[in-house]
KEKE-3310 file (N, C-alpha, C; in steps of 0.2 Angstrom, whole numbers, plus 5000, padded with zeros to 4 digits):
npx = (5004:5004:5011:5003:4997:4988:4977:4973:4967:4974:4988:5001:4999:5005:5001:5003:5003:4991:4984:4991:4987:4974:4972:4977:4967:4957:4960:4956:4942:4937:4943:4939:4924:4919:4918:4906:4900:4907:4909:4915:4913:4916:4930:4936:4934:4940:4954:4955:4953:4944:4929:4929:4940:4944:4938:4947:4958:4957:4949:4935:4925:4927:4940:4948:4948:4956:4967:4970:4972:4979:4992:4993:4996:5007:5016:5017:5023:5036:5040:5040:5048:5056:5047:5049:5061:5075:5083:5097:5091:5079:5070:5075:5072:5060:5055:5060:5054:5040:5041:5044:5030:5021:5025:5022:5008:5003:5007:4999:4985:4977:4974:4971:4958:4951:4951:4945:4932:4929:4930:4920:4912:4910:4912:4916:4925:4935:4937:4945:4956:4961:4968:4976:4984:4982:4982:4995:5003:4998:5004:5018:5022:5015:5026:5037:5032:5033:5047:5051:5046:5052:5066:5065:5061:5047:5029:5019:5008:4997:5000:4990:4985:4993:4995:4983:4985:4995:4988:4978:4985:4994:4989:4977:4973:4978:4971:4959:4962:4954:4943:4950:4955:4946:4941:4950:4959:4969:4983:4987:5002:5018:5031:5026:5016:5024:5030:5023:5015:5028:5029:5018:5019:5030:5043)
npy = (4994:5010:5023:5037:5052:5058:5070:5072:5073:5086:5084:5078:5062:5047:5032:5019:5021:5027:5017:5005:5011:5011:4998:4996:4998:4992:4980:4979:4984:4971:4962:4964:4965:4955:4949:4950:4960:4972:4987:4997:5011:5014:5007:5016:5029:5026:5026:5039:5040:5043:5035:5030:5027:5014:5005:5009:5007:4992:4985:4979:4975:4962:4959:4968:4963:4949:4954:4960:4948:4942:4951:4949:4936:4937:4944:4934:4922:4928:4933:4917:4913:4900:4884:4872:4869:4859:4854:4856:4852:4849:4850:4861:4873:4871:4877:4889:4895:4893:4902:4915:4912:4915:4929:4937:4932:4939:4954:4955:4953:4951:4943:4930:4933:4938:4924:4917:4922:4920:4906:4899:4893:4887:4888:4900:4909:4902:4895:4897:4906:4893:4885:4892:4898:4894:4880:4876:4882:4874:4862:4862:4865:4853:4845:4849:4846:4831:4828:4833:4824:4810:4814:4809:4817:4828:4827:4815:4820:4820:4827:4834:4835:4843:4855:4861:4864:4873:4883:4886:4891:4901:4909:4911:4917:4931:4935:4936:4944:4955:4948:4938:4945:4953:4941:4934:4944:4944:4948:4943:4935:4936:4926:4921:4911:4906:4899:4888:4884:4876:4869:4860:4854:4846:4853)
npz = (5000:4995:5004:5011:5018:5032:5035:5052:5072:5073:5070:5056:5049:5043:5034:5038:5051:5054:5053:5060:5072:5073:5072:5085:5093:5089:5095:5110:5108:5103:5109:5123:5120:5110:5089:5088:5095:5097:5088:5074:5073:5086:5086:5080:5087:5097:5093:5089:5076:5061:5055:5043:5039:5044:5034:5022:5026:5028:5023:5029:5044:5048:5039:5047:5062:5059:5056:5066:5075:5068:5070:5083:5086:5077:5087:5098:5093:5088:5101:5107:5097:5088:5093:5090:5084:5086:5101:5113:5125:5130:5139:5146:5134:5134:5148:5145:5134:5140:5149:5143:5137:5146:5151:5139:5140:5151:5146:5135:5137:5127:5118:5123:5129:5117:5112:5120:5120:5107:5104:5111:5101:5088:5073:5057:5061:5073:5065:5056:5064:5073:5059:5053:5066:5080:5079:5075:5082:5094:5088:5091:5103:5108:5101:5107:5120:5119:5117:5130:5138:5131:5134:5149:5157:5165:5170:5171:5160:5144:5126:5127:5138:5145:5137:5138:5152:5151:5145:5153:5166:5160:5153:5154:5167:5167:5159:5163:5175:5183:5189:5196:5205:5211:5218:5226:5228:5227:5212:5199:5195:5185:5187:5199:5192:5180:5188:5196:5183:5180:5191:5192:5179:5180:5176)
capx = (5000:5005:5010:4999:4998:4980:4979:4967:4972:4979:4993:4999:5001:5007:4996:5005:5005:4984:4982:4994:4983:4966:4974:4978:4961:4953:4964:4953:4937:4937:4945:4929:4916:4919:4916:4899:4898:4913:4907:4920:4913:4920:4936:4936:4934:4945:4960:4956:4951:4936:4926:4930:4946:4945:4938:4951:4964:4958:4941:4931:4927:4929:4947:4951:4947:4957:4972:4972:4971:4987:4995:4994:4999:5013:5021:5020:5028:5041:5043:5043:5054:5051:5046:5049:5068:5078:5085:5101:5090:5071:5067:5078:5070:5052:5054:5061:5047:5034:5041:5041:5024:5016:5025:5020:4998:5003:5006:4991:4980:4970:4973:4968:4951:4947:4952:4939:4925:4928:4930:4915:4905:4912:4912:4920:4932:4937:4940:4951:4961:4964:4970:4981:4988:4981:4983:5002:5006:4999:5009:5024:5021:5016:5031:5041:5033:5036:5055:5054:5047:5056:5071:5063:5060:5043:5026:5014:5001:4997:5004:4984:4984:5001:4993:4976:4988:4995:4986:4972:4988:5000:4983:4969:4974:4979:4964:4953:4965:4948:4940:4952:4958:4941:4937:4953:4962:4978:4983:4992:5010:5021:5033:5021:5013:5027:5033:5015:5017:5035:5030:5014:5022:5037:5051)
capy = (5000:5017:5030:5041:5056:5059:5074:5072:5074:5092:5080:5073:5052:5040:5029:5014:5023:5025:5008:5002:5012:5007:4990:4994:5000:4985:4974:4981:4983:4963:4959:4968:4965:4951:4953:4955:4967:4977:4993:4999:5015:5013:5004:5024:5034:5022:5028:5045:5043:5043:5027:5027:5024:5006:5003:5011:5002:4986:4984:4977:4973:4957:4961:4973:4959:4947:4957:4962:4942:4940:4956:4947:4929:4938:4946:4931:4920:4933:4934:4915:4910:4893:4879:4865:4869:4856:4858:4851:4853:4852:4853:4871:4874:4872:4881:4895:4896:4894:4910:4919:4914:4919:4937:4938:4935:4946:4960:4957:4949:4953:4936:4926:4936:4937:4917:4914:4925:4918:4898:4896:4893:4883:4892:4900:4912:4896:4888:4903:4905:4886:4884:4900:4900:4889:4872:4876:4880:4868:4855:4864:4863:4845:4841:4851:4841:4826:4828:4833:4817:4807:4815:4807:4823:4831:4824:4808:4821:4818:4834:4839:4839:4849:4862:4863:4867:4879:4889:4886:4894:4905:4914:4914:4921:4937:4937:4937:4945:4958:4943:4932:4949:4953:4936:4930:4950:4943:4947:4936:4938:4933:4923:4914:4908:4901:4892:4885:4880:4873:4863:4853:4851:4841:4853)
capz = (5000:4994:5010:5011:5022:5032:5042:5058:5075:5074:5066:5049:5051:5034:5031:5040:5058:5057:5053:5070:5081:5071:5074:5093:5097:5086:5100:5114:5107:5101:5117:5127:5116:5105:5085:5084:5099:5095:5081:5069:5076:5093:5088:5077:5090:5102:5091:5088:5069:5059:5054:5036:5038:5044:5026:5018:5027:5031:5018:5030:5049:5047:5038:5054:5063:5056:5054:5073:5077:5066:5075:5092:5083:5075:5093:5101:5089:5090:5107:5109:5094:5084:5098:5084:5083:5091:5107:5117:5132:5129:5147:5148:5129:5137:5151:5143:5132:5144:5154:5138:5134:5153:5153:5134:5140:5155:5145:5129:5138:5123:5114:5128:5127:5109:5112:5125:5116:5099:5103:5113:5096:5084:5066:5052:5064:5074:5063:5053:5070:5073:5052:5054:5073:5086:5078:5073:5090:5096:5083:5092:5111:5109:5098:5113:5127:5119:5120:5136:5141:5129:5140:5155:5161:5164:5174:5167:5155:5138:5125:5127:5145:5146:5131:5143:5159:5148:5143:5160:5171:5158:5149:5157:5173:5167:5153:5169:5180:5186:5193:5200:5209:5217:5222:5228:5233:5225:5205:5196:5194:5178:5193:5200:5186:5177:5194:5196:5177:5181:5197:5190:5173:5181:5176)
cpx = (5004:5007:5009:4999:4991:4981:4970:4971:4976:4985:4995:5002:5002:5002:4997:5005:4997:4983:4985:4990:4977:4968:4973:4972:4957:4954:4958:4947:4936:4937:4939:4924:4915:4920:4910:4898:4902:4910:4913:4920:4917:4928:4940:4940:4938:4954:4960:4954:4944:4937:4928:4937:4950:4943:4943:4957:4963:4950:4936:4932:4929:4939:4952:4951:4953:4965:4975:4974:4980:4991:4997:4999:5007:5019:5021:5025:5036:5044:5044:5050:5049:5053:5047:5057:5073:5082:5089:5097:5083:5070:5070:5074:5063:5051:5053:5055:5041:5035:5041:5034:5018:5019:5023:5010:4998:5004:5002:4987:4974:4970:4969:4959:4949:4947:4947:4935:4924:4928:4925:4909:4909:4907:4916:4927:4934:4939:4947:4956:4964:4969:4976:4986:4989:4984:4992:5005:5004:5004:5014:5025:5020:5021:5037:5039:5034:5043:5056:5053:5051:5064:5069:5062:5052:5035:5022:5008:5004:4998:4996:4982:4988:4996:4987:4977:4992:4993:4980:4977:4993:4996:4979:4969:4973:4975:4959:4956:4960:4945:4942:4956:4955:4938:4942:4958:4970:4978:4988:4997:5014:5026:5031:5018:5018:5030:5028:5017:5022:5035:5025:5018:5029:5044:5054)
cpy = (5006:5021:5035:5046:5057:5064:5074:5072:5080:5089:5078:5065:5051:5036:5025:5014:5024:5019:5005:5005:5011:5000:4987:4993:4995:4980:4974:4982:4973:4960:4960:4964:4958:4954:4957:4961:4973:4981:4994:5008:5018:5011:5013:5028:5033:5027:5034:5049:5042:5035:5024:5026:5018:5004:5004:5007:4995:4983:4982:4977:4967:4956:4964:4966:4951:4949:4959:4954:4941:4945:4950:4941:4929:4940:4940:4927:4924:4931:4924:4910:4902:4886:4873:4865:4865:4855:4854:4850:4854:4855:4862:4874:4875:4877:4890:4900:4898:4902:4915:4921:4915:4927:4940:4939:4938:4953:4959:4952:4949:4946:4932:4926:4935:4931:4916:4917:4921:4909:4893:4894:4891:4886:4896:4904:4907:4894:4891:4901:4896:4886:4888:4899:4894:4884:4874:4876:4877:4861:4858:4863:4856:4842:4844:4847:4835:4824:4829:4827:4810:4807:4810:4811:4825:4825:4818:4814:4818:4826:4837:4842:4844:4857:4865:4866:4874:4884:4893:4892:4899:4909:4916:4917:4929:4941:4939:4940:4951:4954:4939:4939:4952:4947:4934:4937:4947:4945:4944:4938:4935:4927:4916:4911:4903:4897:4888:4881:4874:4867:4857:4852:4845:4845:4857)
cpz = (5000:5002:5008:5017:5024:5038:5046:5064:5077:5071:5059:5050:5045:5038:5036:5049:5060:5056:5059:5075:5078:5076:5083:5097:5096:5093:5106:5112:5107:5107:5125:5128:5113:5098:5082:5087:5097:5088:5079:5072:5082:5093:5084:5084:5097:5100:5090:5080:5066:5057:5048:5035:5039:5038:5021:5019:5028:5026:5021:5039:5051:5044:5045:5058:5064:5056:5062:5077:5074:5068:5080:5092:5086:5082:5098:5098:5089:5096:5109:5104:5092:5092:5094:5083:5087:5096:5111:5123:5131:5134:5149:5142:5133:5142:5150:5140:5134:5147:5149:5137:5143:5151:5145:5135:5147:5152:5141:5133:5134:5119:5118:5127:5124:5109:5116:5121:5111:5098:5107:5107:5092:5077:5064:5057:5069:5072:5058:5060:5072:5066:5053:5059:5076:5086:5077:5079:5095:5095:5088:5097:5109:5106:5103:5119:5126:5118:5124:5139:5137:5132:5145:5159:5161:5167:5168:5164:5148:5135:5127:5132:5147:5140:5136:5150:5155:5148:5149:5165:5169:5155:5152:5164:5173:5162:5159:5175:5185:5190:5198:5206:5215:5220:5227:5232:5231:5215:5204:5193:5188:5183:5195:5198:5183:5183:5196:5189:5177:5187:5194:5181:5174:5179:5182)
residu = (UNK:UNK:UNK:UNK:UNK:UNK:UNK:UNK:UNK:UNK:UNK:UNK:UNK:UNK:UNK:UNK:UNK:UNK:UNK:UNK:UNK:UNK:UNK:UNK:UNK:UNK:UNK:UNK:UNK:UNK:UNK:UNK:UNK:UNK:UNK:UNK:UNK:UNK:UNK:UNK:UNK:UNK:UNK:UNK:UNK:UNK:UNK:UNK:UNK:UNK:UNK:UNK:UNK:UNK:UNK:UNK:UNK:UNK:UNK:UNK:UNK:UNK:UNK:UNK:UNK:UNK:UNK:UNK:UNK:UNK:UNK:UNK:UNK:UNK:UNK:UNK:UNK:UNK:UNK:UNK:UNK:UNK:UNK:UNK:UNK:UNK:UNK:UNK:UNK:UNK:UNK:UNK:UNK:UNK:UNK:UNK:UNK:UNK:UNK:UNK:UNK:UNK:UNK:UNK:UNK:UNK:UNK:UNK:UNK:UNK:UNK:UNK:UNK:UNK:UNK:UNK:UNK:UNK:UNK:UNK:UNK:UNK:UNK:UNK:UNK:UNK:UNK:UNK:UNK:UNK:UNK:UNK:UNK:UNK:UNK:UNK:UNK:UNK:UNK:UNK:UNK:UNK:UNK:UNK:UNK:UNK:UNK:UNK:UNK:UNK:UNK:UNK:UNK:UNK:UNK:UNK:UNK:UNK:UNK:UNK:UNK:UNK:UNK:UNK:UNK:UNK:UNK:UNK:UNK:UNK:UNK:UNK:UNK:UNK:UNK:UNK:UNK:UNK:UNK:UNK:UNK:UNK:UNK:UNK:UNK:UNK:UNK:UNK:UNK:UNK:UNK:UNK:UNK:UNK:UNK:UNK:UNK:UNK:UNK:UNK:UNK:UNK:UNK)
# end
């Protein structure tokens, strides 16, 4: 896409720089609302621009949508690097990974979210996100916890009970960190989490 220059804002922005904070605000509406609840209006005036400029950049809410889901992907993957990579040391490989991937849904707890909204209902954005993300990283955690037990290292799950403690005690804590913070007067610490993770996983 062309840069383009769009003044709003008191400001002038390229093109590339309204689109990251469409994207960001997109993060926080979805992560909220969901997609149906979530306006294109809102995710707008979330970021400071007009409405029409989600069309322009992104041709659709469902595109917006879509785009911000592969944002989130794309920084975690980043952040924890390819888990399929083979490793003198799975168990130090795994753990690694793991503390990555808590202080990575400690600071966006917005995937976590859009994930619980979006996979209680079985259909076409499931099954997008599974095809694209999910299922990939999952292939990759199970092809990681089976070297660590092939080590001899790591407790008796299978890789799906291991994926299920995952993401039960590295994600959703800090996706619900409002909840588990008034009921219990504790919030949930990137630390504690991975040492939790680390005890019952056996490493």
């Amino acid at each position: 896409m062309a840069q383009v220059e769009i003044a709003d804002k008191g400001s002038r922005r390229t093109s590339p720089a309204v689109a990251s904070e469409l994207l960001d605000a997109a993060l926080v509406e979805f992560s909220l609302h969901g997609f149906a609840a979530a306006s294109t209006r809102a995710i707008a005036q979330r970021a400071g621009w007009h409405q029409p400029q989600i069309n322009y950049h992104f041709g659709s809410k469902e595109e917006l949508w879509r785009a911000a889901v592969d944002h989130l992907f794309a920084e975690l993957e980043a952040e924890l690097g390819w888990l399929d990579e083979p490793a003198e040391d799975p168990v130090a490989a795994l753990r690694a990974s793991l503390g990555r991937f808590v202080a990575f849904s400690a600071r966006r707890p917005e995937l976590h979210r859009i994930m619980s909204v979006e996979t209680t209902v079985d259909g076409p954005r499931l099954a997008w996100i599974v095809e694209r993300h999910a299922g990939r990283l999952f292939a990759e955690v199970r092809q990681g916890w089976e070297a660590v037990r092939a080590s001899g290292a790591g407790s008796a799950l299978s890789s799906v009970e291991a994926w299920q403690m995952v993401i039960g005690l590295g994600a959703r804590p800090f996706a619900n960190a409002p909840e588990i913070l008034r009921v219990t007067g504790v919030a949930p610490q990137v630390d504690e989490q991975r040492s939790l993770l680390e005890r019952l996983l056996g490493l």
